[in-house]
matplotlib code that plots the C-alpha trace (Angstrom):
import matplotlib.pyplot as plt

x = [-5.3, -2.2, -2.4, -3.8, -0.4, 1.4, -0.5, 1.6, 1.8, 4.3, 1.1, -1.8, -4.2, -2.3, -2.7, -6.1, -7.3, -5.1, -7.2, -10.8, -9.8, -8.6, -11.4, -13.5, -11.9, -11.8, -15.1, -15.8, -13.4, -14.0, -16.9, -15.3, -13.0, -14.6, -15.2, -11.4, -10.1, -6.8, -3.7, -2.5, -6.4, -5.1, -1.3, -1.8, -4.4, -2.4, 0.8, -0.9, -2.3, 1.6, 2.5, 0.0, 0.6, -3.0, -4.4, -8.2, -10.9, -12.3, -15.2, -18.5, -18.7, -15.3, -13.2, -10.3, -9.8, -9.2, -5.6, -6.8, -9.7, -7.0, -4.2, -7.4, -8.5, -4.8, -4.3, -7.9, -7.8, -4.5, -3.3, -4.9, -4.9, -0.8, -0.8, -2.9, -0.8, -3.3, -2.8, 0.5, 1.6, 4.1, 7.5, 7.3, 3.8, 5.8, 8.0, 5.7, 3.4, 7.0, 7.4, 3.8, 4.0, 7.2, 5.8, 2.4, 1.4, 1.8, -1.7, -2.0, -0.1, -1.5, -5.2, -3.7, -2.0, 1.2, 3.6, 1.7, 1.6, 4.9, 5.9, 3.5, 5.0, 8.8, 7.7, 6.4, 9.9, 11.4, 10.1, 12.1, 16.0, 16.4, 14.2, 15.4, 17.9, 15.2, 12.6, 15.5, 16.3, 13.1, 11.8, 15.8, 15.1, 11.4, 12.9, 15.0, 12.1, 10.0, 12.5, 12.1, 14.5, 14.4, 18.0, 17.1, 15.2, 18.9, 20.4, 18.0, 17.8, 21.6, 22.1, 19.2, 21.3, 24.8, 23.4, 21.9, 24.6, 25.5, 22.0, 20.6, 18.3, 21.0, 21.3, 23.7, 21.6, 19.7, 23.1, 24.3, 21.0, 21.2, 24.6, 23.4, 20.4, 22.2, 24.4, 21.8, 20.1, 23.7, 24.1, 20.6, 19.8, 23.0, 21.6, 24.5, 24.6, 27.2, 30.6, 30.5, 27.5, 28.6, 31.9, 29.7, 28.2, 31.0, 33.4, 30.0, 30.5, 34.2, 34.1, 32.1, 34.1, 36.9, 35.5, 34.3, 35.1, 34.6, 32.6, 31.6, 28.3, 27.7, 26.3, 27.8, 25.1, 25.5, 29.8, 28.0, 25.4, 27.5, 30.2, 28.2, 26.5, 30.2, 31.6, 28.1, 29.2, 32.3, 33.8, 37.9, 38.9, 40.8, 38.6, 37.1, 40.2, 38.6, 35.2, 37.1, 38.7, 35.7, 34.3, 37.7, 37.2, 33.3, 33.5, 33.3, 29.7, 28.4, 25.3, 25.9, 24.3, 26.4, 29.4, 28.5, 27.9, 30.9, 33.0, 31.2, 31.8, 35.4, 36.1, 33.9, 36.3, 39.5, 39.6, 42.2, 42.6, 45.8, 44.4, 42.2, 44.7, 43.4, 39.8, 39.0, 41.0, 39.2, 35.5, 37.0, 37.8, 34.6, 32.7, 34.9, 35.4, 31.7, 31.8, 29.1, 26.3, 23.3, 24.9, 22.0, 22.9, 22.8, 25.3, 27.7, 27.6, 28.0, 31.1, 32.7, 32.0, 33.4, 36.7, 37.7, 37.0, 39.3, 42.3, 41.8, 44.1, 43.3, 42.9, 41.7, 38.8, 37.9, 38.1, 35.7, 33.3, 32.9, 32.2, 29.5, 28.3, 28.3, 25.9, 22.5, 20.3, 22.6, 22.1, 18.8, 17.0, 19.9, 18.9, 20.4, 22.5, 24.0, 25.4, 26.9, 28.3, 29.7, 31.8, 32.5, 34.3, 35.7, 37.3, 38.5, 40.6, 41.5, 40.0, 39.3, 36.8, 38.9, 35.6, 32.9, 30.3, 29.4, 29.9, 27.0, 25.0, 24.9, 24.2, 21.2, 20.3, 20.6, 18.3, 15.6, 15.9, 19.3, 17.5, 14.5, 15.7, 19.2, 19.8, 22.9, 24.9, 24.8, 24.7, 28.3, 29.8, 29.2, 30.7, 33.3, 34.3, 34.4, 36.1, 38.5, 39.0, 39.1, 35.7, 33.5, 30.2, 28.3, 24.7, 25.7, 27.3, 24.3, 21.8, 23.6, 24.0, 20.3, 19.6, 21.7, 20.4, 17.2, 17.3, 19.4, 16.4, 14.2, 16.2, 19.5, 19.8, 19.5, 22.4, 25.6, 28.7, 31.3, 28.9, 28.5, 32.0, 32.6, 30.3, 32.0, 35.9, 34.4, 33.5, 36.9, 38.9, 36.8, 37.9, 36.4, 34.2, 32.2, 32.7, 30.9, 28.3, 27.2, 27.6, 23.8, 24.4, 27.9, 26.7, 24.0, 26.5, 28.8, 26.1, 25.0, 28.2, 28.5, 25.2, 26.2, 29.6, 27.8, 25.4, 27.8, 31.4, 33.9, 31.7, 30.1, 33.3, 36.2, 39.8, 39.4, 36.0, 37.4, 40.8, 38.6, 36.7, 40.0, 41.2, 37.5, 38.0, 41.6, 39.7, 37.1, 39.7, 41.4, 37.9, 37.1, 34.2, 34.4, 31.0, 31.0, 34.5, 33.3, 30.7, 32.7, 33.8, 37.0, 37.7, 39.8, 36.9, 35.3, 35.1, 37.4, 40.4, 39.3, 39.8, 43.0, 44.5, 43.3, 45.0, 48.1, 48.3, 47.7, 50.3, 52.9, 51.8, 52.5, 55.7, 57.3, 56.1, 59.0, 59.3, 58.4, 61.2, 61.1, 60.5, 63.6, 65.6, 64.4, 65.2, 68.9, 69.4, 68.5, 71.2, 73.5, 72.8, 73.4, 76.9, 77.5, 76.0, 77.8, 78.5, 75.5, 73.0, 71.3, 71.4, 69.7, 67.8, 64.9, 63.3, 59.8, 58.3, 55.3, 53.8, 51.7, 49.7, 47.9, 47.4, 49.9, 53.7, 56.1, 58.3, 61.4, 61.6, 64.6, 66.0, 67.9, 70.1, 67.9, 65.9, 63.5, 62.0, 60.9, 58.8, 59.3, 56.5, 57.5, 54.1, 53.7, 52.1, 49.2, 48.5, 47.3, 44.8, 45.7, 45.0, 45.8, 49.3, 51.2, 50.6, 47.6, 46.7, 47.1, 44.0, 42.2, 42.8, 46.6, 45.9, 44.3, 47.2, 49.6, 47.5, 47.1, 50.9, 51.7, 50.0, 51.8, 55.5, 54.4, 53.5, 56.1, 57.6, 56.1, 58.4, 56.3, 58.1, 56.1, 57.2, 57.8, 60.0, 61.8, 62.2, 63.8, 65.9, 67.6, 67.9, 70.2, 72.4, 73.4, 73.8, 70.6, 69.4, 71.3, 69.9, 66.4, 66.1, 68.1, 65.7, 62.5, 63.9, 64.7, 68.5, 70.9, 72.3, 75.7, 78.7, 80.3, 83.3, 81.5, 82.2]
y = [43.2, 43.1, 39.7, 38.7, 39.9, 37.0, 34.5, 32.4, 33.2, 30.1, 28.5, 29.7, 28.4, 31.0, 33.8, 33.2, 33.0, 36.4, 38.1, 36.6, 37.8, 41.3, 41.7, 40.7, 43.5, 46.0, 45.8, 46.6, 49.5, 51.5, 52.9, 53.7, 56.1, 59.2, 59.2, 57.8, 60.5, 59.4, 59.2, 55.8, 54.3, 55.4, 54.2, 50.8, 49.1, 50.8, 49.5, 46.2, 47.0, 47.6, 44.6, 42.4, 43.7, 44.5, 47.7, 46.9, 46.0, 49.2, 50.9, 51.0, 55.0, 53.9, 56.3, 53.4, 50.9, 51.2, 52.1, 55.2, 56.0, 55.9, 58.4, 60.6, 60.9, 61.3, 63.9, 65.7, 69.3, 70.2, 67.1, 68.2, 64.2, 64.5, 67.5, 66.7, 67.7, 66.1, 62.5, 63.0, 60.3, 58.1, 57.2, 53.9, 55.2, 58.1, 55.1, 52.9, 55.5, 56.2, 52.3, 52.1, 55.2, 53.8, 50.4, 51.6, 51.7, 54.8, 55.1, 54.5, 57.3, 60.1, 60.0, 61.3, 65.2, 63.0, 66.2, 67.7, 64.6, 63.6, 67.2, 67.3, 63.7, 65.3, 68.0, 65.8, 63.8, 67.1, 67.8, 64.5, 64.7, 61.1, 59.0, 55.4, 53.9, 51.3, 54.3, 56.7, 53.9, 53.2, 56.8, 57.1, 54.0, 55.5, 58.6, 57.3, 55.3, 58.2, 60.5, 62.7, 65.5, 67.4, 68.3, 69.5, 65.7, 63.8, 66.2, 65.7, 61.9, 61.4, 63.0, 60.4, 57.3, 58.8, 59.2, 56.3, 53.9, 52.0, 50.7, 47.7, 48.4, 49.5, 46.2, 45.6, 45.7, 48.7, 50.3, 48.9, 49.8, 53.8, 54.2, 53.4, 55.2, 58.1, 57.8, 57.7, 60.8, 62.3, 60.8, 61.9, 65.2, 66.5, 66.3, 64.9, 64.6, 66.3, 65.3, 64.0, 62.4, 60.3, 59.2, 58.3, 55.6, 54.5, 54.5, 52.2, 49.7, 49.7, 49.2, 45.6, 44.7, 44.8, 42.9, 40.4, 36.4, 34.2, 35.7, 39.2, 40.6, 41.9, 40.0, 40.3, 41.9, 44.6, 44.8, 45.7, 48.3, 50.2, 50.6, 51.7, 53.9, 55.4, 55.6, 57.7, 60.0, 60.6, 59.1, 58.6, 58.4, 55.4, 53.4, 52.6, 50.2, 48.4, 48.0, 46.7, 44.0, 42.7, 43.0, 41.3, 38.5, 37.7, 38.4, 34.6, 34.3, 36.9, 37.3, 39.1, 41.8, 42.2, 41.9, 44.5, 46.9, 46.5, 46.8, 49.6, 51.5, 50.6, 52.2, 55.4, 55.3, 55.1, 53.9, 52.0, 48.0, 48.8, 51.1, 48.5, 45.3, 42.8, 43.2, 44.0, 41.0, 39.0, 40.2, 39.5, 35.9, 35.3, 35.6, 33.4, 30.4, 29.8, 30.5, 33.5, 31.0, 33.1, 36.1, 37.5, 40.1, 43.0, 41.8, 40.4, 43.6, 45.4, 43.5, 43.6, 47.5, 48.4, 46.2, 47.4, 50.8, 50.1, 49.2, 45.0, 43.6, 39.8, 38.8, 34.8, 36.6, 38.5, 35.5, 33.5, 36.1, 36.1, 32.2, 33.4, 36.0, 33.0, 30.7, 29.7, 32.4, 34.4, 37.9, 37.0, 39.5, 41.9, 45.4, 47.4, 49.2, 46.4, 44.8, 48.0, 48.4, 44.7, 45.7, 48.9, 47.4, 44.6, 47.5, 49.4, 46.1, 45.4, 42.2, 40.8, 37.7, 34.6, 33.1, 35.3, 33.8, 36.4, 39.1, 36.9, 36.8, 40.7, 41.2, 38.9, 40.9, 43.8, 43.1, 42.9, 44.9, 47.1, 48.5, 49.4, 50.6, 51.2, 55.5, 57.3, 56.4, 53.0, 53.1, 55.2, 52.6, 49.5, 51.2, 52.6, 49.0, 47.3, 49.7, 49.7, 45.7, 45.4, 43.6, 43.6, 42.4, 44.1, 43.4, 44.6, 48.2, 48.4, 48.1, 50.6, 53.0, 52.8, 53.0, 56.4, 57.8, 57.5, 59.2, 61.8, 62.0, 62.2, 64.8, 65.8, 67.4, 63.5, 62.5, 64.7, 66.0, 63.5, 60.6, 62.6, 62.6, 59.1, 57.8, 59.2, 58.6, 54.8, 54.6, 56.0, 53.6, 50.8, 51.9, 53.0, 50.5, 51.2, 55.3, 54.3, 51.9, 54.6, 57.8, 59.1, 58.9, 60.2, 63.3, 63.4, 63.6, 65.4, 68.4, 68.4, 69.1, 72.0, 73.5, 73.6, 74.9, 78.0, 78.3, 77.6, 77.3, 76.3, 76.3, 73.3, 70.8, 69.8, 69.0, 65.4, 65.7, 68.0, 66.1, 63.0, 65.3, 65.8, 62.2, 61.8, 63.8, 62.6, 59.3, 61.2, 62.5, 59.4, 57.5, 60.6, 61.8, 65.2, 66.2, 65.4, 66.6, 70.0, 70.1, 71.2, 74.1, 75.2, 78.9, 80.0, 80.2, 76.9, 74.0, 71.6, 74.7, 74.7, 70.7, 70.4, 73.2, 70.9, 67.8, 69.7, 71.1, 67.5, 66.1, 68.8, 67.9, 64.2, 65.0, 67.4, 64.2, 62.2, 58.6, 55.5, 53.0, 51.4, 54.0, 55.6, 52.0, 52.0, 55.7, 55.3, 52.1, 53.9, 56.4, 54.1, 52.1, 55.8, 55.5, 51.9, 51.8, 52.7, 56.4, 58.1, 55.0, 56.8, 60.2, 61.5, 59.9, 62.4, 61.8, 62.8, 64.9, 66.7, 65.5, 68.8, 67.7, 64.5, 66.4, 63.4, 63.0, 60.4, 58.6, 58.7, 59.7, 58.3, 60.0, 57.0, 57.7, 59.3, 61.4, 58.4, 59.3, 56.6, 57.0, 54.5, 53.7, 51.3, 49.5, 49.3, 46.7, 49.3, 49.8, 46.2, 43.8, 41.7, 38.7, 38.5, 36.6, 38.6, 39.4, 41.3, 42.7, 46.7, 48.2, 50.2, 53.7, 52.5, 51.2, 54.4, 56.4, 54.1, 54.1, 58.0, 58.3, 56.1, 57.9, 60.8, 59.0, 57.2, 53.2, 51.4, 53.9, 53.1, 50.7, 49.5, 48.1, 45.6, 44.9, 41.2, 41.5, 44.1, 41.6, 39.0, 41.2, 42.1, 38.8, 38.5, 41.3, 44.4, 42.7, 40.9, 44.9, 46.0, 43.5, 43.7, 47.3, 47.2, 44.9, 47.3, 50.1, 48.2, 47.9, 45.4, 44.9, 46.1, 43.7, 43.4, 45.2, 48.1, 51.3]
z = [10.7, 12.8, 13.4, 9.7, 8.4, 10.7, 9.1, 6.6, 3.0, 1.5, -0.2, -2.4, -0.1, 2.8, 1.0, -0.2, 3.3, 4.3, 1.1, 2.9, 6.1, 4.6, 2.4, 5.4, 7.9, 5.5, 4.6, 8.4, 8.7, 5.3, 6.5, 10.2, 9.0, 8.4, 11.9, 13.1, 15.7, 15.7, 13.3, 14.9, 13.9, 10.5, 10.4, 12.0, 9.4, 6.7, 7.5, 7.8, 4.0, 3.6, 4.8, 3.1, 0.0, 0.6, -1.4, -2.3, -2.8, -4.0, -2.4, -3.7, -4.6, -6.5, -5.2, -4.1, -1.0, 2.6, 1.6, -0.5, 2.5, 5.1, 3.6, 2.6, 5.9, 7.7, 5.0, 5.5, 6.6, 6.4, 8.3, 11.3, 12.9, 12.5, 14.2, 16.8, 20.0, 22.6, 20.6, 19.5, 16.8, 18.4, 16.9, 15.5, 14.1, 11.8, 10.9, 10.0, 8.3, 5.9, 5.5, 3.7, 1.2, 0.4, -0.9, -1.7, -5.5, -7.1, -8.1, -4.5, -3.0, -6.4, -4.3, -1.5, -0.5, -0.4, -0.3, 2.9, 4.9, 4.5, 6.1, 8.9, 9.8, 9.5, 11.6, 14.1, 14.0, 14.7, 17.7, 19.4, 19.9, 20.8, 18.1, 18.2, 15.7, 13.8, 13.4, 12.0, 9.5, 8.2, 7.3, 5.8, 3.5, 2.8, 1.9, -1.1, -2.8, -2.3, -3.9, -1.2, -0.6, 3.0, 4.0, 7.7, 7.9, 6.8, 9.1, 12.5, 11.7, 10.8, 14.2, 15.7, 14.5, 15.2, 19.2, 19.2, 17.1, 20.1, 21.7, 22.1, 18.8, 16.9, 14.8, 11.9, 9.1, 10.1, 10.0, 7.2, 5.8, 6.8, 5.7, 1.9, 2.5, 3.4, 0.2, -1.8, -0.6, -1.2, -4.9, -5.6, -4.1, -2.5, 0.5, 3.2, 7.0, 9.0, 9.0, 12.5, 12.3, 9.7, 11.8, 14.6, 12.2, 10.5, 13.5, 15.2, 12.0, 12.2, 16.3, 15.3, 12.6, 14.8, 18.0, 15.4, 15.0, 12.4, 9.7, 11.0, 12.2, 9.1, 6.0, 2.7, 1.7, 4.5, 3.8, -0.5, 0.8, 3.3, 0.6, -2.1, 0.6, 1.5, -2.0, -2.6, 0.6, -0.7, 3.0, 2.4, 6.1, 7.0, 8.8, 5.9, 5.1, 7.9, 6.3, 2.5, 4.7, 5.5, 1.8, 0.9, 3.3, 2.4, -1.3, -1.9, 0.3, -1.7, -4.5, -7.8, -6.5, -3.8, -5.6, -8.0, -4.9, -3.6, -7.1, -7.9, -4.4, -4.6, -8.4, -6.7, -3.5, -5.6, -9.4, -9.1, -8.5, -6.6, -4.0, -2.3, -1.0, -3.1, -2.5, -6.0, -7.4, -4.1, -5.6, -9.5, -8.2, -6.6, -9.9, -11.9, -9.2, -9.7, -13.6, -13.1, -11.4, -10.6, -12.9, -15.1, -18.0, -15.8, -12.7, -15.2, -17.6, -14.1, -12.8, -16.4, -16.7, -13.8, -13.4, -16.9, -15.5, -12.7, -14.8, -13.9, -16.2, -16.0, -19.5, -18.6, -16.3, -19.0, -21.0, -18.9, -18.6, -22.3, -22.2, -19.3, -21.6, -24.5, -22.5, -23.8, -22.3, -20.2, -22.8, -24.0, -21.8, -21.9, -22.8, -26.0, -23.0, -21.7, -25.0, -25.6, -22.2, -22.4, -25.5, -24.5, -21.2, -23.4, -25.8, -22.7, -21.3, -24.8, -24.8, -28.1, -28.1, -29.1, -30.7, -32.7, -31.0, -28.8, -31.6, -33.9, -30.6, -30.9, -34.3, -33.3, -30.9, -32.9, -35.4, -32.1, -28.3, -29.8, -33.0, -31.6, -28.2, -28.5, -27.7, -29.2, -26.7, -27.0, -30.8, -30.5, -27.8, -29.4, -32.7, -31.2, -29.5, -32.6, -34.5, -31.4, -31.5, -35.2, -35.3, -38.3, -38.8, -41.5, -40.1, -36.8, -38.1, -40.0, -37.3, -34.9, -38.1, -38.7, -35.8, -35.1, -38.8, -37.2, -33.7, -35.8, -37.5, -35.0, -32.4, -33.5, -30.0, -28.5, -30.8, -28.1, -30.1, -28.5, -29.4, -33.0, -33.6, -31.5, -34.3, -37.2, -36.2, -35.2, -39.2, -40.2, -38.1, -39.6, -42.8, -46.6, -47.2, -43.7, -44.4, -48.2, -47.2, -45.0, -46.2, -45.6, -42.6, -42.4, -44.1, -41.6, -38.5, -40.8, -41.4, -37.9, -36.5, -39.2, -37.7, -34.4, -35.1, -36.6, -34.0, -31.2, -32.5, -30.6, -27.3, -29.0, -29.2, -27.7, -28.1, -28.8, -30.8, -33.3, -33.8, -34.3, -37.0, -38.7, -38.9, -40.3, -43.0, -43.9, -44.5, -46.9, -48.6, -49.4, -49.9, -52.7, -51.2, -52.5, -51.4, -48.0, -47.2, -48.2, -45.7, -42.5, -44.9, -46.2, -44.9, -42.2, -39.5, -40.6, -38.7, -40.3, -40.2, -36.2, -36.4, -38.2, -35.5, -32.7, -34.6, -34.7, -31.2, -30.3, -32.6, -31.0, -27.7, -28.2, -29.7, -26.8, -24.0, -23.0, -24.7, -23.5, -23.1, -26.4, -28.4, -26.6, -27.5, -31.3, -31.7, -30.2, -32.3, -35.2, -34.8, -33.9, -37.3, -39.3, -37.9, -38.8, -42.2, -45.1, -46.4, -46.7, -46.4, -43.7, -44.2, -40.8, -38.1, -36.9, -33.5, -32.7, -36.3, -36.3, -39.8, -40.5, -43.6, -41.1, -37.9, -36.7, -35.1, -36.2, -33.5, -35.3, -39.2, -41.0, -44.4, -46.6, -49.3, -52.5, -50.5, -49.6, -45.9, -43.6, -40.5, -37.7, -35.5, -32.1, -31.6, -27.5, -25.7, -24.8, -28.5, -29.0, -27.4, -24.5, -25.0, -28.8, -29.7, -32.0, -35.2, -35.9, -32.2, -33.2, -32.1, -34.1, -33.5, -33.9, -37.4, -38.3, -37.3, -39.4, -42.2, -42.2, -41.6, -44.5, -47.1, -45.7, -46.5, -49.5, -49.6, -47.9, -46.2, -42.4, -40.6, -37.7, -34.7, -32.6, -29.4, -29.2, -32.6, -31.0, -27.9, -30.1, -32.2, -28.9, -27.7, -30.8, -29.3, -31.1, -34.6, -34.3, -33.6, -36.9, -39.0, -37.8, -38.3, -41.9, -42.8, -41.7, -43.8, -46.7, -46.3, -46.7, -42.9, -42.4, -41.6, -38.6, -39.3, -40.5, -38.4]

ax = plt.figure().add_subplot(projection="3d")
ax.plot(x, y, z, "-o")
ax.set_aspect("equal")
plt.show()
């Protein structure tokens, strides 16, 4: 069987022979085993199964194949072959045995007392100090795709590979290889080695990295798995700078994959693009330079997802990984997560589409895989994306809402309050039409969050969820839907009373934080315009108002002559997209709060202050300042002379 496995397998005709000679040798074998007196009679043929991808055919009585007779009999009376202490099971033979369960079938591994032999081969790795490094690695690897959790295992063979990190067997990629391995256990199950054990490997990976020439003894697949394996361990010492380097410097030899290992390790490590000395802008560039080749939906989702995550601010990679995202075929088998993730990234860089190609492409799609598999969660991202970017495409909202009415439907539990009230402030930022066209199921969300505030009250939201419920219901209010804005109640204990405090202790809050730069220059300019204008023109120049009645603070408010009150808004880069040229790049929840702070002051009476007029106003000097702003507020701009 051993030497069957060797045999090629590159052509049909290979591994049609490999099956005859399989079929042939296990047909000799089944009916030996009953009688096999020794656990190594058992593992060797069925790691050579494992190998060969081998796992029938069945036996006559129909109770399964060699496989099936093999783990039967190596799990027979309580293990007693594994625990036999006159033929003890060698090493590489507990490796081996952990290499096949983990690629064995699942229907495979159920005919077998899979729990009990997995122990008695863990305690007979116990009872060695000094297994080798390969044998440590495999049952590590084994032990995340079985899922298996056994702290004092990690721990004994952690201590194995740290003691043994420097042999001859000690390779790269079965290093690379237990340091994700070992992450994984600890993302999974909590279950870490120790401290020092861990430095032993690392400090081993770092050692080569440093002796190395050229392009390093580790692959780029090996720099990706050891990162994510690290970022997973939670590992910050400084060493580790050594092992980014390398990522940095191979970033351009490697596969999607990789590249989406390593991004996501880094944004676990530190989320920041700065913190990481240009290996994140290294891996960014690495993608683009090829224009995505070999990207499928998933890996270019990933990279997207988690450099917007990390604060990567390149608009024109953004930009071409839209046009990737664009191609003929490149989204046709993305899932209903990974259209909403895509968006959801894109809102979070503030990257609006320049074409709406890629928007039609989704309300494709979401007449398809997004309404029938789409969960709440994606449902609330993708609305909250395009209410964020100021998108609007009827079929799509009406897909996702559908599709939301419907799990709401199914499982309100499913449907979590921040995606609840994501969902509903999504609707109000896209305006009245969206809040009318949808109202069943806005009074769906709307009632839900009514019963879990009685069952649950305030234990069941937070801050931001209930001041998005208030800015909800401000837009009822002004749409005239008097039914539905009475259904978060109206006494002092109700829901919406518990929302509009929450607005207003955010509103305060806003208002005591220091000002940003412009808003400090516009405010100041103001003032100094009240002094130049004529007598009583500008009667008082108010900076930073809490504007009770909309749960909402006003940068500056400025009272003209007549009693008419202005409120003045500076519109900061931050608050529109990217890679939008002025006008008409306000994102959305900035065009909700000007619209709810209008109606506050009255039509007309919001003077909004974007931040490339303000730029050439003040390239004009102080009287191209006086004139701007006189203009904003409706005045006739003071002369020059005027003190």
């Amino acid at each position: 069987m051993n030497c069957a496995v060797k045999l090629g397998s590159k052509s049909p005709q290979d591994k049609t022979l490999r099956r005859g000679i399989f079929d042939a040798l296990a047909g000799a074998y089944l009916p030996l085993v009953p009688r096999l007196q020794s656990a190594a009679d058992c593992i060797i043929p069925l790691f050579a199964c494992s190998r060969a991808e081998y796992w029938g055919p069945a036996s006559a009585d129909g109770k399964g194949g060699l496989a099936v007779a093999l783990l039967q009999r190596l799990s027979a009376d309580g293990c007693t072959l594994m625990r036999d202490e006159a033929k003890p099971v060698k090493e590489q033979d507990h490796a081996n045995l952990w290499l096949a369960l983990a690629t064995a079938p699942a229907s495979v591994r159920a005919k077998a007392d899979l729990r009990r032999l997995l122990e008695a081969s863990a305690e007979g790795l116990f009872t060695s100090a000094s297994l080798s490094f390969p044998a440590c690695s495999i049952v590590l690897q084994a032990c995340v795709r079985l899922k298996w959790k056994d702290a004092r295992l990690v721990t004994h063979l952690a201590a194995c590979l740290a003691a043994s990190s420097r042999s001859a067997s000690a390779d790269c990629q079965a290093l690379a290889n237990s340091v994700y391995a070992l992450g994984e256990l600890a993302e999974s199950f909590g279950v870490k080695p120790r401290p020092e054990d861990l430095q032993g490997l690392v400090g081993e990976a770092v050692a080569r990295l440093r002796r190395a020439q050229g392009d390093g003894p580790f692959s780029p697949q090996h720099l990706g798995n050891m990162l994510l394996g690290l970022a997973n361990l939670g590992y910050v010492d400084l060493d580790l700078r050594i092992i980014v380097a390398a990522a940095r410097a191979n970033a351009r030899r490697m596969s999607p994959q990789d590249v989406v290992n390593a991004l996501t390790a880094l944004e676990l490590l530190q989320p920041s693009v700065n913190a990481h000395a240009g290996a994140v802008e290294a891996l960014a560039e690495a993608c683009s330079r090829t224009r995505f080749k070999d990207f499928n939906a998933q890996t270019l989702v990933a990279c997207v997802s988690t450099l917007a995550k990390m604060g990567f601010a390149d608009q024109a990679w953004y930009g071409e990984a839209v046009a990737a995202a664009e191609q003929a075929g490149m989204m046709r088998a993305a899932k209903a997560h990974e259209w909403a993730n895509l968006w959801h990234a894109l809102a979070v860089a503030r990257h609006r589409p320049a074409s709406r190609r890629l928007l039609d492409q989704t309300a494709e799609a979401a007449a398809g895989v997004i309404s029938k598999e789409a969960n709440p969660q994606d449902c609330a991202n993708l609305l909250w994306a395009l209410a964020t970017l100021r998108l609007s495409n009827e079929g799509l909202v009406d897909a996702l809402a559908g599709r939301l009415a419907k799990l709401l439907g199914q499982d309100p539990k499913q449907v979590k309050t921040p995606v609840l009230c994501n969902s509903l402030w999504a609707l109000a930022v896209m305006g009245p039409e969206a809040l009318s066209r949808h109202s069943g199921l806005v009074e769906g969300l709307l009632r839900d969050a009514e019963r879990r505030w009685a069952a649950d009250g305030s234990a069941a939201f937070g801050e931001q969820t209930l001041t998005q419920l208030w800015q909800v219901q401000l837009e009822l209010a002004h749409v005239g839907a008097g039914e539905l804005q009475r259904v978060l109640g109206t006494n002092e204990g109700s829901l919406l009373a518990s929302a509009r405090a929450a607005a207003l202790s955010d509103a305060r809050l806003l208002a005591s934080s220091p000002p940003t730069s412009l808003e400090a220059e516009v405010s100041s300019a103001l003032e100094l315009l009240r002094e130049q204008s004529g007598p009583g023109a500008i009667v008082s120049v108010q900076r930073r108002c809490v504007v009770e009645e909309a749960g909402r603070y006003a940068e500056a408010v400025v009272e003209l002559a007549g009693g008419r009150r202005v409120a003045v808004d500076a519109v900061e880069s931050g608050e529109c997209c990217a890679n939008g040229p002025p006008p008409n790049t306000v994102l959305g929840p900035t065009g909700l709060r000007y619209r709810q702070l209008e109606r506050s002051f009255g039509k007309g009476n919001l003077a909004v202050v974007p931040h490339w007029e303000w730029a050439e106003a003040k390239a004009k000097k102080e009287a191209g300042l006086r004139a701007y702003l006189s203009r904003r507020l409706g005045l006739e701009a003071p002369s020059a002379g005027t003190a």
